[in-house]
N, C-alpha and C positions, 0 to 999 in steps of 0.2 A: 504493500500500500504506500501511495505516493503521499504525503502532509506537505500542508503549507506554512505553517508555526513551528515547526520542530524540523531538524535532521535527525535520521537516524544512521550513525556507521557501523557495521560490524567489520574489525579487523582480525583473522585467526578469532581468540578467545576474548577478545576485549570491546565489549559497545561501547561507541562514545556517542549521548544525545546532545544535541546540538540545542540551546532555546534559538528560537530563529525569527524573532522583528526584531530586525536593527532598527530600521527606522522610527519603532515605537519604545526603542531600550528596550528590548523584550519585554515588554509589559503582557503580564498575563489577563487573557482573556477567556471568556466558556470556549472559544475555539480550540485555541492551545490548550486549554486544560483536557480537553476530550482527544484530540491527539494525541498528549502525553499520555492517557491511561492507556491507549491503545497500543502505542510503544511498550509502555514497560511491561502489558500481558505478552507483547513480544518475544520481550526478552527474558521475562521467568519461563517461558516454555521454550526457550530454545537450548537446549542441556549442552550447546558447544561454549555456550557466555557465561566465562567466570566472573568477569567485574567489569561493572558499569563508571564510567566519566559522565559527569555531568556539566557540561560549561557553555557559553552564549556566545553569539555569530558578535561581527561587527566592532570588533574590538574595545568597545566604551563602556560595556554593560556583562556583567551576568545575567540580572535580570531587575531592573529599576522598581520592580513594584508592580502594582495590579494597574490594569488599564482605566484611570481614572474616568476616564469616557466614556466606556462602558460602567459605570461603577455609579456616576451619578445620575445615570437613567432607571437605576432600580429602586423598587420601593421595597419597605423593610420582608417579606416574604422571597423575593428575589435576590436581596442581598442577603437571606440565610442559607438558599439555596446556594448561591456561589461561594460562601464560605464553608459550609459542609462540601463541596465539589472538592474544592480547594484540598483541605484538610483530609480529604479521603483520597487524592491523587497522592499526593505528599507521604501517607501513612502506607503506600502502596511499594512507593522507593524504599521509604524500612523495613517494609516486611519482605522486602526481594529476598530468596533463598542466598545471591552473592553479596560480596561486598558493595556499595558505591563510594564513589569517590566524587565530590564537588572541586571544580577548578572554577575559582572564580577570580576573572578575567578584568572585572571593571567593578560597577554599580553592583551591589547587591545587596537591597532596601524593601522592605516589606516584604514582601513576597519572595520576593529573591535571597532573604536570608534566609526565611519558611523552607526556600526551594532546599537550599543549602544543607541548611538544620537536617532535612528527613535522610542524608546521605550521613555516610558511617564517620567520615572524619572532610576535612576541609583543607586544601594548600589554595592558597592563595597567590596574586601578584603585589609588588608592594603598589600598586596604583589603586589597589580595594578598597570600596568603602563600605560599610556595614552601619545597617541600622534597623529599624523598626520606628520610622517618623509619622505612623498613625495618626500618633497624638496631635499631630499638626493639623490634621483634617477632619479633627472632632471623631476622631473611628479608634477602634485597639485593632491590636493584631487577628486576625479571620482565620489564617491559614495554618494556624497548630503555636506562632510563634509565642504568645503566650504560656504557653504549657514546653515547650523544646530549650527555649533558651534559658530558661527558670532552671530545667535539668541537667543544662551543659555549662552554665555558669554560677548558677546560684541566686537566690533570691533577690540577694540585695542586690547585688547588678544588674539584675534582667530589672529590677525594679525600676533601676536608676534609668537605662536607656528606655525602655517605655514611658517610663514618664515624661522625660525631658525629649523623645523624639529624637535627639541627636543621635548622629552620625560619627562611627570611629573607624581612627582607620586600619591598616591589617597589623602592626607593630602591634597596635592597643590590641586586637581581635586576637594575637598572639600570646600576648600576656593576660588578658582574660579568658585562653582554653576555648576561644570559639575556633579555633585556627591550629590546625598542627606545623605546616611550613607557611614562610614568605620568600616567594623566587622574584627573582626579576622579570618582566612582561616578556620577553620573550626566552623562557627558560624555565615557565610553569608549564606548561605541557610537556616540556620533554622530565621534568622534575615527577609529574604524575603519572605518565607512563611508563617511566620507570621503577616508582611503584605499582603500579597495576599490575606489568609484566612480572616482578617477582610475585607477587600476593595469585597469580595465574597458577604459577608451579603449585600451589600446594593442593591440597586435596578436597577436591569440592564439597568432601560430606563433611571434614572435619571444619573449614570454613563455614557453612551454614551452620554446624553446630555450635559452633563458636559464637558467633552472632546470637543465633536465639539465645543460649546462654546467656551472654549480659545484656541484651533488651528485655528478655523475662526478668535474669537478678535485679535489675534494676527498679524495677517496682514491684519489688518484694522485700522480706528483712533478709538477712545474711542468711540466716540457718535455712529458709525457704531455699532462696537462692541455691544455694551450697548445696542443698539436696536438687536441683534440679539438676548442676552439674555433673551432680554424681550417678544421678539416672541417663543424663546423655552420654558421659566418660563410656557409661556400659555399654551402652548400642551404638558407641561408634566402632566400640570392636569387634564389632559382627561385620563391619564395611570393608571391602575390595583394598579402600583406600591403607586405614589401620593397616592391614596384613601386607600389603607393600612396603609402607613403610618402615615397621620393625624388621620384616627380613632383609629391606634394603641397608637399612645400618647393620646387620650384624652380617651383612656380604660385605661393607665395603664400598658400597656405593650408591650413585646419588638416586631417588626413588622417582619412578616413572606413575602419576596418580594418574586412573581412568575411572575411578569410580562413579558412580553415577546416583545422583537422587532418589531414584524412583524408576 
């Protein structure tokens, strides 16, 4: 299927989605959002895609935010319906069985942090700016960022930038744990596919596992937590993958993972 608001690439094991209004900053609309979900059932069903990129066309933008033009045509039923859209396209990037990866390129402000938030970790260019400036326009965040950014920074910060609508930039977004790398603009994509590529080699059951693990721990107490690990640690040793890799270390060499989900 061809989209107008999104690319999607697949190269070997690695999708990269593309947001794709330059001319709007990628500004998200119900178009792009119904593209996007169609994309990502894409890619959770396609068993060759270990890990997803996520990053915007156009060089200026990740993703500026919701399309405010469409946004002030809605009336309050409309505007719930595109923020549960929203929020369920976004909670769809988390629950991908692989990793994703957010490369953000430019602007990534409302929506576009939301985009960011629902992928597993975040590198950056140092030209990024990050915020959640709702508040500016009399609105909070719609698309999960209220509840995401609370859980990847903490209260009192998420508190701070919500209320005050400011904008920080990737250095700050680095020291407040929104951010794992800052590269230079042209040195973030090859910085992220080179993680991609290694996070590729390993074992795609033990990766999904890994994942649900700390998104399940995470909203749970420890001892819950702890036991869910312990129930997945066991069935993952029933996996292709498992059994490759113990007798690859005890041959000596490096492990060839095929295993497969399902």
């Amino acid at each position: 299927m061809s989209f107008e608001n999104i690319i999607l690439e697949v190269d070997n094991s690695i999708a990269t989605l593309f947001f794709n209004r330059p001319k709007a900053m990628n500004a998200l609309n119900n178009a792009l959002f119904d593209e996007l979900d169609i994309a990502l059932d894409q890619i959770r069903d396609n068993k060759d895609i270990r890990v997803l990129i996520l990053t915007g066309t156009g060089g200026k933008a990740f993703v500026a935010g919701a399309d405010i033009a469409e946004l002030v045509k809605m009336n309050p039923l409309e505007g719930k319906s595109f923020s549960r859209k929203g929020q369920k396209v976004f909670s769809k990037i988390e629950d991908l069985p692989i990793p994703a990866i957010a490369a953000v390129n430019g602007f990534a402000l409302g929506g576009g942090l939301e985009a960011a938030l629902g992928c597993d970790f975040i590198y950056a260019s140092n030209k990024a700016l990050f915020g959640l400036p709702e508040i500016n326009l009399g609105l909070i965040p719609g698309f999960g960022g209220t509840q995401r950014l609370a859980r990847r920074i903490g209260e009192n910060l998420a508190k701070e930038m919500i209320f005050t609508g400011k904008n920080i930039n990737a250095q700050t977004a680095l020291e407040y744990g929104i951010v794992n790398k800052v590269c230079e603009p042209d040195k973030l994509m090859e910085n992220v596919l080179k993680t991609a590529g290694l996070i590729a080699t390993k074992g795609k059951v033990a990766l999904r596992s890994a994942k649900e693990v700390i998104q399940s721990g995470l909203n749970a107490d420890l001892e819950t937590g702890c036991r869910i690990e312990n129930d997945v640690f066991g069935l993952n040793m029933a996996s292709e993958d498992a059994k490759e890799g113990t007798n690859a270390f005890l041959e000596k060499r490096k492990p060839v993972f095929k295993g497969k989900l399902y």
